[in-house]
N, C-alpha and C positions, 0 to 999 in steps of 0.2 A: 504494500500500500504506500511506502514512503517513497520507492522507486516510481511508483507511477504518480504520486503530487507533486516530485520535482521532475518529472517529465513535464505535466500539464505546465509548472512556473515558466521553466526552459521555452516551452513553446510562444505564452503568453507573452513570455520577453523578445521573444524572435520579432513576432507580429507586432510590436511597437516600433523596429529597427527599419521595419520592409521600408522603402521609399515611400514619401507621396506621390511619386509619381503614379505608383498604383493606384490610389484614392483619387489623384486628380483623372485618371482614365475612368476611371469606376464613374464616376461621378457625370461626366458627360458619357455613359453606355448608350443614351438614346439617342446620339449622334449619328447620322446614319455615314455609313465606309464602307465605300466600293473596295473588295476584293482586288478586282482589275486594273483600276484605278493604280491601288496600293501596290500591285506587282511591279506593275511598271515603271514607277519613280523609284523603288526598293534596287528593280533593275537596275534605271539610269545610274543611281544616287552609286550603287557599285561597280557597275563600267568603270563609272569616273573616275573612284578611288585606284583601282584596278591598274587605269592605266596611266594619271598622273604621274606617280613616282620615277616607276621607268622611265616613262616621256621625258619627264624634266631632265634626268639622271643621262638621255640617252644624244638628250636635244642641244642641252647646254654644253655635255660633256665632250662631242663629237669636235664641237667649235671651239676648245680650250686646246693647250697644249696637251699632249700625254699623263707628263709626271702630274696635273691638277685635276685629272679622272676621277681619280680614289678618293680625293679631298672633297671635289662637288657632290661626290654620291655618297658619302658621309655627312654633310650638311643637309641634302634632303632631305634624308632617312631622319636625322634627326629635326627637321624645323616640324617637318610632317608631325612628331609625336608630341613635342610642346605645342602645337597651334592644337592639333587635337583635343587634348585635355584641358587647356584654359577655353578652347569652344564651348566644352562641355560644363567646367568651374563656370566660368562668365560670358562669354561671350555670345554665348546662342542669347541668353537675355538682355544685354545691352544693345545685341540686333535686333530680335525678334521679340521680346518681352512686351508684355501689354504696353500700349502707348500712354503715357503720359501729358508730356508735354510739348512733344516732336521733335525730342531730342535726341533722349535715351532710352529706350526700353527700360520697364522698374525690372526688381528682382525676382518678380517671380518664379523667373525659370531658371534662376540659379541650382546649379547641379541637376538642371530637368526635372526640378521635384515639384514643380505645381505645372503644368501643359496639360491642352484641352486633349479631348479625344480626336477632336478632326484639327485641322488647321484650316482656319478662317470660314469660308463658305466653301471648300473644295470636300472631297469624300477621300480623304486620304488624311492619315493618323497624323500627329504632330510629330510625334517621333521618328515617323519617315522624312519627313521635310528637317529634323535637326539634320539625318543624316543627309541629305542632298546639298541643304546649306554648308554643311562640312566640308565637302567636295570644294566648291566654290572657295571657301576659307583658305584651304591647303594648296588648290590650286594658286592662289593667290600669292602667299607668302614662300611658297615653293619656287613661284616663279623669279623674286628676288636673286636667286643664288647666283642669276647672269651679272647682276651690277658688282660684286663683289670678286669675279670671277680672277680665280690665279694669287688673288692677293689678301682673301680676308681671314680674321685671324676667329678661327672657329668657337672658340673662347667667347666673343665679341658676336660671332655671329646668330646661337641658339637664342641666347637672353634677349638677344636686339629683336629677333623674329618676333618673339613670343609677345613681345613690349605692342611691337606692332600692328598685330593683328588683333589686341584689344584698344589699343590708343589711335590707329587709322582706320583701320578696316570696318571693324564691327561699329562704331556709328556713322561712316560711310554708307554702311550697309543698312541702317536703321534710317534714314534721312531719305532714301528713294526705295525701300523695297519692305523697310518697316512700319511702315505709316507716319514716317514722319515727315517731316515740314517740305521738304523739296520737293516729294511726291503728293504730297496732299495736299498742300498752298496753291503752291505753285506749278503743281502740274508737268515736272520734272519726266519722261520717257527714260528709261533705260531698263530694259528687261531682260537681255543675259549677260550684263556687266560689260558692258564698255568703259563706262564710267565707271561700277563700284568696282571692279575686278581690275580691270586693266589701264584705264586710267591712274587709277591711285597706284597702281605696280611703277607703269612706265615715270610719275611724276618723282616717285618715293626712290626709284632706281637713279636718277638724274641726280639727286641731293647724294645719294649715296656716291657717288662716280663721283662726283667734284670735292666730299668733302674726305673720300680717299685716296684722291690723285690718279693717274695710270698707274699699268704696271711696269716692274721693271724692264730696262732694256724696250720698250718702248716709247718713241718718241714724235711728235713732229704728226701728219697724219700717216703714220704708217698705220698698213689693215692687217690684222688677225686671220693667219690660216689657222684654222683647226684640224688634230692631228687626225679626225675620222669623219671626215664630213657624209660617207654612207651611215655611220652611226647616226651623224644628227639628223639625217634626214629620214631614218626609222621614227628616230624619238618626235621627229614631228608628227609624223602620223599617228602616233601613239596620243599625244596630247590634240592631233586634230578632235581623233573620235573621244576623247574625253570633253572636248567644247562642245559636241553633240551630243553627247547622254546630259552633261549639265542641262543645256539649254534645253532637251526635248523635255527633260524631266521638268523644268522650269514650270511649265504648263500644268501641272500636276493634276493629269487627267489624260488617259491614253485616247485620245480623240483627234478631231480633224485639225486641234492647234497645234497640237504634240508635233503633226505631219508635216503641215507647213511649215513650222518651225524648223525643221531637219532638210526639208528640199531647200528651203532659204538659206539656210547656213551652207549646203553643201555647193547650192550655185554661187554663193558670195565667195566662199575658198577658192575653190576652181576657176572665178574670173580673177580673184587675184594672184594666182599664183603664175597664170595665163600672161598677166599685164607685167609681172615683173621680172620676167622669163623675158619677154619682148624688151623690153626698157634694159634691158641688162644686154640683151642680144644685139639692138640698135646701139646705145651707144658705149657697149664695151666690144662688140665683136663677136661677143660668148655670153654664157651663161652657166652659173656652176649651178649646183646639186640646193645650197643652199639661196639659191634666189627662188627657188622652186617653195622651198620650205619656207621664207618668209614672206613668200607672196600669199602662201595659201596661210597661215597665221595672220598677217595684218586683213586679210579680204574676211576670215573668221571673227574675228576682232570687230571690225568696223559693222560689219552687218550685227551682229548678236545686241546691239541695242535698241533692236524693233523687229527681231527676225521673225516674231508671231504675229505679225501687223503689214510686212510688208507683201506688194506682187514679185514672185518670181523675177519678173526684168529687175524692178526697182531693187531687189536682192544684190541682182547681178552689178547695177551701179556703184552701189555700196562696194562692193570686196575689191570694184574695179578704182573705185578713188580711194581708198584708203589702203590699196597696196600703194600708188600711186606718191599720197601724203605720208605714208611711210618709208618709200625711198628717196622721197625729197627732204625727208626730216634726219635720214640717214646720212646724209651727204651732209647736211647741213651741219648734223652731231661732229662729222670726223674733218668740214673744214676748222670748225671752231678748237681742235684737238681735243676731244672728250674722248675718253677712254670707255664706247658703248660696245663692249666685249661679244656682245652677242643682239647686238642689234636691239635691244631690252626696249629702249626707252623710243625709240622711233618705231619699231611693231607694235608694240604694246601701248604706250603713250600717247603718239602722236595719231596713230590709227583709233584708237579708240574712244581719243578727243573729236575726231573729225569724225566718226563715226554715227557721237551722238549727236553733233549737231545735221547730219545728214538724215537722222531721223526726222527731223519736223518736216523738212516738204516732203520725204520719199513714203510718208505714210498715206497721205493725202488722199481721201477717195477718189479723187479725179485720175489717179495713178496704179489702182485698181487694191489700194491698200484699205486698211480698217476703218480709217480717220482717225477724225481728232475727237476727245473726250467733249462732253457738255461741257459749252463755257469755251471753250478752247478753238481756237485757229492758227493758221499756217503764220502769222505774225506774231503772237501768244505764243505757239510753243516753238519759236524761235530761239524769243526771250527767253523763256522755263529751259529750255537748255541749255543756252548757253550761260546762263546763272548757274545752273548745274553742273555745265564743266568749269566755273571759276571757282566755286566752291570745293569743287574733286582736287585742282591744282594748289588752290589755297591750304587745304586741310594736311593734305599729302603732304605739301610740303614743308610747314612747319611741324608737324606733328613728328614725320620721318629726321627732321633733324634731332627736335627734342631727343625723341626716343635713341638716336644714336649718340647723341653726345651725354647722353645720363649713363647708358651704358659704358660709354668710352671712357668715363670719369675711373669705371673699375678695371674694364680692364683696355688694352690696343683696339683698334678698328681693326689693323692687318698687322699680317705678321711680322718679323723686322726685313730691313733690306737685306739682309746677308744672307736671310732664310730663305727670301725670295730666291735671289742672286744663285744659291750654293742646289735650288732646285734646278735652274735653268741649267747649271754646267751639269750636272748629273744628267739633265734631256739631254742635252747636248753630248754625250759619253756614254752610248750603249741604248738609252730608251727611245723608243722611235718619237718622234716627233715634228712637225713642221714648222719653221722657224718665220718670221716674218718677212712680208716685201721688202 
């Protein structure tokens, strides 16, 4: 009998411990959740995961020297796992958490422990959307490791990520996709992160590049061969089809938006990688492996700002001007001598600024897109966007220094130069490698 009343206690004390997550599901049961629905964000939300890491690992790493292979796919691995767990500590709730004030998300969903049963009006659990949102998040701060590339001091780099992606990101992401003020004021468009995602990368990458110099032994506009450019242009495809499980997921409903949304993104890729192949062939002669890859990244990029809104053609425009605005923001990066390692801040940045502003007229119903919201016109969300991208530039950019200079208080940004320097002869001495023009 004594055995079985400290069984019953044991148990009693268990069932105080369970999360409320459970209570808060319990609680919205009469929620109605599509099954199908659920499958297939569950899908998207793990493609993504799936094939982010690689991609990044495969994409960034092909276009570095050798000897900085093992070092970038070290820093993934690891930004992936701290962005993870403060998503889950804080940040799904300072993005996602009931609205407020159109700021911040409150606490609610700190540690996931109070989330409804469905997310918003959609038939799919909240807890699938944390993970989908995750995706987005990782993708995000993953994608970093180009600004840094060859020279950051990995010490410097886990904590800075992590700082980041609750100090940039996540009310980035509360401000247009949260209910807060950009989207709901003011009427802000960005729907698979031009802005929240790749705008704040490319802006956050740029402060990072200036405020850690080049790398060594680079000077003047000399360009970066990377030692495996058939790698990187696997890992592009790898991160293609993760910007199309995000973004089909985005929709979070396996329907006719889902679908558009995927023929959009993939005519927007394929005319950019089309236009940069050409631009590269006209006035360089040739065209390498990786103009291929960044044509069809910036044309992913620029489109995914209204890619469940737009026509097909108007798709094609998009991926076609913002390959375009990204090899002219390219050029422009390496007359001024920026050290943009991998193209960072002009595919991602420059594409996905011009992107969003490409959404106001290309959604237009007269152009066979969705239109404009009540209230709203092709002059209106001109405005709303481009407040939108000076807000992504603005935020990005002082938040990305803060965050690196608090960091840097403790420990280096980058490694020392002799570190650098004593890796390069070592490429230089038996590791395959490609040296610069």
């Amino acid at each position: 009998m004594k055995a079985k009343s400290i069984l019953k206690t044991a148990a009693g004390a268990a069932l105080l411990l369970v999360p409320a997550l459970v209570h808060a599901q319990a609680d919205g049961a009469d929620a109605a959740v599509d099954s199908g629905d659920t499958a297939f964000v569950l899908g998207t939300g793990l493609l993504a995961l799936a094939m982010i890491l690689p991609g990044i690992v495969l994409h960034h790493g092909g276009q570095v020297r050798a000897r900085a292979f093992a070092a970038l796919a070290t820093e993934t691995g690891a930004i992936a796992g701290v962005v993870s767990l403060l998503w889950i500590v804080v940040g799904y709730t300072l993005a996602f958490g009931t609205v407020t004030n159109g700021w911040l998300g409150s606490g609610n969903a700190w540690m996931l422990i109070d989330i409804a049963n469905v997310r918003g009006d959609s038939a799919v659990p909240e807890v699938v959307f944390v993970l989908l949102q995750l995706g987005f998040a990782v993708l995000a701060a993953t994608l970093l490791t180009g600004a840094w590339a060859e020279r950051g001091n990995i010490a410097w780099i886990v904590p800075f990520a992590g700082l980041w992606s609750v100090l940039v990101y996540a009310p980035l992401a509360h401000w247009i996709w949260g209910g807060g003020w950009l989207a709901s004021r003011l009427g802000t468009v960005d729907f698979g992160g031009a802005l929240v995602v790749h705008g704040s990368v490319g802006i956050s990458a740029l402060v990072i590049t200036l405020l850690m110099g080049r790398r060594a032994r680079v000077s003047g506009t000399d360009v970066a061969q990377g030692h495996a450019p058939a790698l990187a242009l696997a890992g592009t495809a790898m991160v293609w089809v993760a910007l199309l499980a995000l973004n089909g997921g985005a929709t979070l409903a396996a329907s006719d938006d889902a679908g558009t949304t995927l023929v959009n993104l993939q005519a927007a890729a394929a005319a950019g990688a089309l236009a940069w192949v050409l631009i590269e062939a006209v006035t360089r002669g040739k065209a390498d492996p990786m103009a291929l890859a960044r044509g069809a990244l910036a044309g992913l990029v620029a489109a995914s700002a209204a890619a469940n809104a737009y026509a097909p053609g108007a798709a094609m425009v998009a991926g076609l001007v913002g390959a375009l605005i990204a090899w002219v923001g390219a050029r422009l990066l390496r007359a001024a001598a920026i050290d943009d390692a991998v193209d960072l801040v002009a595919v991602h940045g420059f594409a996905g600024l011009g992107g969003a502003m490409l959404a106001a007229p290309l959604i237009a119903g007269t152009l066979g897109g969705s239109g404009y919201a009540p209230g709203m016109g092709p002059l209106r969300q001109i405005i709303a966007q481009a407040v939108g991208a000076g807000v992504v530039v603005a935020w990005s950019a002082i938040g990305t220094a803060i965050a690196a200079l608090m960091v840097a208080m403790v420990v280096p940004m980058r490694v020392s130069e002799a570190a650098e320097t004593l890796g390069l002869d070592k490429a230089s001495h038996g590791i395959p490698s490609r040296d610069f023009d």
